[in-house]
C-alpha angles and dihedrals in degrees: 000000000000091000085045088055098049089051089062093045086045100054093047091049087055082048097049092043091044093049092038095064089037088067100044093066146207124207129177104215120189106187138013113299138140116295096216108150117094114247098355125153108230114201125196116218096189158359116299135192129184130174082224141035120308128193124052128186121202097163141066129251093015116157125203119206108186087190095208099319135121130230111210106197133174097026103150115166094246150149129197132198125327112247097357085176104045091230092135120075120222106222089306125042095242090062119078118205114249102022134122105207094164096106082053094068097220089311104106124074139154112267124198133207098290099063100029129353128202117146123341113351104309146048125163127254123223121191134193117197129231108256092003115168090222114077093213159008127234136175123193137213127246101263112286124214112219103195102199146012112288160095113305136164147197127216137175132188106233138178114183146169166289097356118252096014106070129077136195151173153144128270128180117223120207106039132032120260145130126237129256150184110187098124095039103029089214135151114285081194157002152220101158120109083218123104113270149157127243121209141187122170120191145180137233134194091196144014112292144179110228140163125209121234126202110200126201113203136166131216078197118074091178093056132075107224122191133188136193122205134177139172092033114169154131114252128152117268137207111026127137139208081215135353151180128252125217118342130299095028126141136206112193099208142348117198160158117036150014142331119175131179099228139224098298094072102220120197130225089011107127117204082227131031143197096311099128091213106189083219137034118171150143096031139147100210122179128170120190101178136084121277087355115139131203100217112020106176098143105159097032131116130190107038136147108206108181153145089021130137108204128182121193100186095181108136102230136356098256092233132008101221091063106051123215116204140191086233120029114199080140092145103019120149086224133233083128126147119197117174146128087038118128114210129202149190096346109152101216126016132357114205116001113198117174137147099035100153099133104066136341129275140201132216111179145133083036121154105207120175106176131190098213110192102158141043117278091026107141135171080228138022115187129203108182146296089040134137118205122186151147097011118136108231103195101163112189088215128004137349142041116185134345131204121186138188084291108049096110122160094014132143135198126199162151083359115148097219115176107188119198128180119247139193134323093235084139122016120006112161122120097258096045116037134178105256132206105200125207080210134346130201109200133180104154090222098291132086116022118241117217133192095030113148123174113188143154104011124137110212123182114194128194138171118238115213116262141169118303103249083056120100117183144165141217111201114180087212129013127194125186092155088143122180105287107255082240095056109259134138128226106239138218096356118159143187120192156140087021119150108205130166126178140198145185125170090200115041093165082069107019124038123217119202124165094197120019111185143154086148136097131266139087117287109200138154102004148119133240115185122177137153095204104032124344097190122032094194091180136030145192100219099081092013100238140085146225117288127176096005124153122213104196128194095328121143121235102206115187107218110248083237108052126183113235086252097049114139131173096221129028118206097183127174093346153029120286116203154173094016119152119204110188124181107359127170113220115205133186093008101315112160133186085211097059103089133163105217102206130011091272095042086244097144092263111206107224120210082233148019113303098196134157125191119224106209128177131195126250120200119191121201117181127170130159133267079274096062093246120139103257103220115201107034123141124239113198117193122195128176143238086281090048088250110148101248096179146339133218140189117206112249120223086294094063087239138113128177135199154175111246119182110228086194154323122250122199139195137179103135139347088273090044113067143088147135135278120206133191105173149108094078134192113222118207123201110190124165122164111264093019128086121258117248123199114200121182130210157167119235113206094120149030113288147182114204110200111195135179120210112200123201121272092248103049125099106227117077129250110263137208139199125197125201136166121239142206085231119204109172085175106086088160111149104229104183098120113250121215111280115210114236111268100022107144099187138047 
């Protein structure tokens, strides 16, 4: 009976195993198709190339295994515009090949650097008169073959004035047809003098031979309007590697091997979209066209992304307001890990990471080498209730890291971040350079982050050579946490234990500042090395600077190398007050003292009181002849002018500490400044049974004062040593503990 028994559990157990397995699945698959059966493995046998999209998933829990094997989508035999650029010249410079500028009416002609720079070393200018009898300008494409039925779009980089009076957009010539933007939700048109990227997406129901057409209008007669455009061109739009079908769907890995976006170009067409694969690994993963991510997974949580290498080779992000990243968690709810991935050549970010207020998540050991040719382009871009660490951020042009107003809960360390200044393809005058930020805290004077901390990071910034109308920058940290416009106040933010160094070989062109603020948060043990400014105390980017403050126990080092127009500090556009800097190092020559008023150093009278307070710390120390800490005495400071400025009682240790101001120095113009001083002090002990002792002092440095205190009858008298110290009040132990998942809070 009992062997009976274990023959029956024996054979279900064969059964449970056997259908088990059954309906966990394997299929073999040979070409792009539809993934529909619930977890099912999916396994490729072979290389596989499509002028489309390929793989479509219509199930949950699927996993794709490309088994060593590469997917070649969107490799439509296809050529765009000729000279989409205007980099090559037609018979005069002013002429670009390819090019129809007849509807312009003499009014168009190819710029270079010197005049408007956008990408490479020319763009093409486009001017409306004022009181023109023609309405409007236009320029047209060389003809365009578009080789199937299809989406397409157009799209063109512009950057036009005066605001408000000016008016573009985009037309196609050929077919009729009427513009979209359903798949890029891009601008039709314009009439703002920012940088900004046009769009019009169309459909056809047959092959067709188009040109596209850029217009220039006014809603001003009286005004002369201009625009500048460049990289205009036709490519598809819309494809995917693999893609999700309908809406709540799942995959539960994709891995091992390549997907590649292929020789049409296509824009907006993401090697991976919207799966929300718990896992993607293993992967080889290269975009070539505009605005097309690899990995776009914007609304997705809970995913692990590593061991990839990815590639967006798009020249440029279409329009700067609206990022385009590599990797696109832009809305997650958060409980990601992203780690082990090496990024390269995308123009604008690198990882995006926002939302995250459902659970933590955790960005480290990343290799990212980003191509930054816009504003607001960052290696990472952080939401909240992220941790980001030992990643090594090696651009090779422009951003670090970026923190924005919601940002909340987020830390930043032990990251190796290496800023370089790019291109002036927006802004490039002297006052107001392009700049290319280790790390950047952001709130654009509305909303207040809190829990942010930044520590233990080295960032090495440097200035690549550029043209000569283009001025740029390079900041180690950079912190525009302004006052909320409602009134509140960014809490518990903290930078500290950084190492940063910057350089530039030309200052005259390229600012170098190891610590641009004008923002909240505590400063404290780092150190700021620069040889052009080591502290920007006030920008022109928010128009404002930085008031109250501290600067607490960090080293100015002077690089050995330092450029004529080095300065320690920078006060720029406006006044500076109220800042405390206690207990500074100063390193290679650095001096508080040293400051650039302006931007230019041209004496720049302030409509108030630029001023900055230099404190030290003071450390007693009393114990009796016997060498015991004496508790309860009382240390009476007074000051220069013998005004009691505090007064202390030693604690069981027989020990008090303090900040005490060596002086004030004050700025408004070249005839209003000077200097405030409070030291020297006299110091009183005093302790009941026990002689007094006065000590005075200067105070221009750290010090520990060591008194003994004798007893009232003895004969000897009460002594004192004085000794300057290297003083760190900060004894936090940054090394970054484990977070449970889902802690919103430090």
């Amino acid at each position: 009976m009992i062997k009976r028994v274990y023959k029956i559990i024996f054979l279900l157990s064969i059964c449970f195993l056997y259908f088990g397995e059954a309906n966990a699945g394997v299929t073999e698959i040979f070409g792009c198709q539809n993934l529909d059966i619930t977890g099912e493995t999916y396994i490729l046998q072979n290389d596989i190339t499509t002028d489309g999209s390929c793989f479509t998933f219509t199930a949950d829990n699927i996993v794709l295994d490309l088994n060593g094997h590469t997917l070649t989508y969107a490799n439509l035999d296809f050529e765009g515009a000729i000279n989409p650029g205007f980099e090559i010249a037609d018979g005069d410079e002013l002429t670009p090949l390819g090019w129809d500028l007849s509807g312009a009416h003499g009014r168009a002609y190819r710029q270079d650097y010197t005049q408007r720079l956008f990408f490479d070393n020319y763009s093409l200018n486009i001017t409306n008169l004022a009181g023109d009898a023609y309405p409007e300008e236009s320029v047209l494409t060389s003809p365009i073959y578009l080789p199937v039925a299809g989406k397409y779009a157009m799209t063109a980089e512009i950057k036009g004035g005066p605001y408000g009076a000016f008016t573009s957009h985009l037309e196609i010539e050929g077919i009729d047809v009427t513009c979209g933007n359903e798949i890029s939700n891009m601008h039709l048109s314009a009439t703002t003098d920012m940088s900004w990227g046009l769009v019009c997406e169309f459909d056809i129901s047959s092959p067709a031979t188009v040109r596209g057409k850029v217009v220039l209008g006014t809603t001003d007669n009286t005004k002369t309007t201009s625009l500048s455009i460049d990289e205009v061109d036709i490519r598809p739009i819309g494809f995917s590697g693999v893609a999700i079908s309908g809406y709540n769907r799942r995959m539960a890995e994709i891995k091992n091997g390549s997907i590649i976006e292929g020789r049409s170009k296509a824009i907006y067409s993401p090697a991976i979209y919207k799966t929300s694969a718990v896992k993607i690994h293993d992967l080889n993963i290269v975009t070539n066209g505009i605005n097309s991510p690899n990995i776009s997974e914007y609304w997705a949580g809970g995913m692990e992304i590593y061991d990839n290498y990815m590639e967006a080779n798009g020249k440029l992000p279409l329009n700067r307001q609206y990022a385009f990243s590599m990797i696109d968690l832009g809305a997650t709810d958060g409980g990601n890990k992203i780690y082990n991935n090496t990024l390269m050549n995308g123009p604008h970010v690198g990882i995006s990471h926002g939302g995250g207020l459902s659970a933590r998540s955790e960005i480290y050991g990343n290799t990212i080498k980003t191509r930054v040719n816009a504003t607001n382009g960052f290696s990472i871009s952080a939401g909240a209730n992220v941790d980001i660490h030992d990643n090594i951020i090696d651009p090779i042009q422009g951003h670090g890291i970026g923190l924005g107003r919601d940002s909340d809960n987020t830390r930043i360390y032990n990251n190796i971040i290496k800023p370089k200044s790019w291109p002036c393809s927006e802004y490039s005058s002297y006052g107001y350079p392009n700049s290319a930020h280790g790390i950047r805290i952001k709130n654009y004077g509305s909303g207040i982050l809190e829990n942010v901390e930044i520590f233990g990071n080295t960032i090495i910034g440097s200035t690549n050579p550029q043209l000569n109308n283009c001025y740029t920058e390079v900041s180690g940290i950079t912190n525009y946490l302004g006052d909320d416009s409602g009134g509140g106040v960014s809490d518990n933010v903290k930078i500290h234990d950084n190492n940063i160094s910057v350089t530039t070989d030309n200052y005259l062109q390229q600012h170098a500042m190891a610590y641009k603020t004008q923002g909240q948060g505590e400063i404290y043990n780092n150190t700021f090395e620069s040889n052009h400014i080591i502290l920007d105390m006030s920008d022109g980017d928010v128009s404002s600077a930085t008031q109250y403050k501290a600067f607490d126990s960090n080293t100015l080092i002077k690089n050995s190398t330092p450029q004529a127009g080095f300065y320690t500090i920078r006060y720029g556009y406006n006044f500076p007050g109220d800042n405390v800097f206690s207990n500074i190092l100063l390193q290679g020559g650095a001096d508080l003292n040293d400051i650039s008023y302006g931007i230019n150093n041209v004496g720049r009278t302030y409509s108030d009181v630029a001023d900055l307070s230099v404190n030290w710390y003071v450390d007693f120390l009393t114990k009796d002849s016997f060498s015991n800490p004496l508790v309860g005495v009382s240390v009476s400071v007074y000051d220069k002018d013998g005004i009691l400025a505090i007064q202390k009682i030693t604690d069981t240790k027989g020990t008090a500490f303090d900040a005490l101001g060596e002086y004030i120095y004050s700025y408004k113009s070249s005839a209003e400044k000077g200097f405030t001083f409070e030291s020297p002090y006299r110091f009183v002990f005093e302790k009941s049974g026990y002689k007094s002792l006065t000590v005075d002092s200067a105070v221009d440095s750290s010090k520990k004062i060591s008194v003994t205190l004798v007893e009232s009858s003895s004969l000897d008298n009460s002594v004192y040593l004085i000794e300057n110290i290297t003083y760190n009040p900060f004894t936090l132990d940054y090394s970054a503990p484990e977070v449970p998942q889902g802690l919103n809070v430090f």
